[in-house]
VOGU-3710 file (C-alpha; in Angstrom, 3 decimals, decimal comma):
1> xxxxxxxxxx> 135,515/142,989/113,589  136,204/139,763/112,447  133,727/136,404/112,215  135,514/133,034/112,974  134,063/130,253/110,470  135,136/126,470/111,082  133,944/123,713/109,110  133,151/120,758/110,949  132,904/117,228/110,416  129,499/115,640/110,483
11> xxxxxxxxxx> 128,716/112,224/112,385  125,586/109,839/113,122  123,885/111,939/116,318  121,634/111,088/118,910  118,573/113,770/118,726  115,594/112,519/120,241  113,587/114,899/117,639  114,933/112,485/115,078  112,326/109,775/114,511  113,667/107,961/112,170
21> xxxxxxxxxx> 116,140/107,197/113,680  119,425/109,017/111,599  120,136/111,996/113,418  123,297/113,802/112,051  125,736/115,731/114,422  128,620/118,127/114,168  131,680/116,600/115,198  134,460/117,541/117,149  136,545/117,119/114,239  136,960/120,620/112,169
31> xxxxxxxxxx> 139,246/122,050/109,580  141,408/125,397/110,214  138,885/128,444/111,048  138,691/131,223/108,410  138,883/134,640/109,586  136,410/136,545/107,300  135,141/140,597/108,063  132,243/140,689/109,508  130,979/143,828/106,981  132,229/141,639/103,922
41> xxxxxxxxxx> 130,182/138,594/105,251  127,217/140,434/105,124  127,148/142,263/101,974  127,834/138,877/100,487  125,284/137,290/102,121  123,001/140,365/100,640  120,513/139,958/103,598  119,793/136,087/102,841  118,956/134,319/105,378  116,684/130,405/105,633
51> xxxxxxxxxx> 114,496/129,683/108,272  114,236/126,885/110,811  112,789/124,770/108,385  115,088/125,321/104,953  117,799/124,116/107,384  115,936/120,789/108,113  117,197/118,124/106,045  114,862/114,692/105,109  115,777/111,093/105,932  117,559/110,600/102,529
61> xxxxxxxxxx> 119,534/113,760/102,804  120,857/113,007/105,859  121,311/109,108/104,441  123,183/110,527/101,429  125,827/112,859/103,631  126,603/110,123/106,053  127,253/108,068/103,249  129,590/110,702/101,235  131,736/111,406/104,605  131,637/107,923/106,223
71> xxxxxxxxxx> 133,460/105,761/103,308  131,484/102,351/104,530  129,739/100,466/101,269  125,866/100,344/101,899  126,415/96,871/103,518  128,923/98,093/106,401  126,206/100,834/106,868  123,703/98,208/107,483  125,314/95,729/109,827  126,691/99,081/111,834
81> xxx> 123,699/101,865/111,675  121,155/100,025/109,972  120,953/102,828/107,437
//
């Protein structure tokens, strides 16, 4: 058995959850999927795993990886997203 992994591009979102207002969603967009074995995935993982909250990122997390993948200076950002 075989696990498909694809990489996808990130982009501003539209969660209602998010109340400040910079919700971050997967894109369409996504790089070639790696095929990886399912049993090798595991045993590299070595049974770690994060929980609902590890996976939640804070305002200036989210701020910081739009502004790595988007390329806009923080002015463009302001005028368009009001980051």
């Amino acid at each position: 058995k075989f696990l498909e992994i694809r990489q996808h591009a990130v982009t501003i979102g539209d969660h209602p959850a998010c109340k400040d207002s910079l919700p971050i969603s997967l894109d369409w967009e996504h790089a070639e999927p790696i095929l990886i074995d399912v049993d090798g995935y595991e045993a590299q993982r070595n049974g770690f795993r994060r929980r609902g909250n590890e996976m939640r990122l804070s305002y200036v997390e989210r701020k910081n990886m739009l502004r790595s993948v988007s390329g806009l200076t923080v002015a463009e950002r302001k005028g368009q997203y009001c980051l």
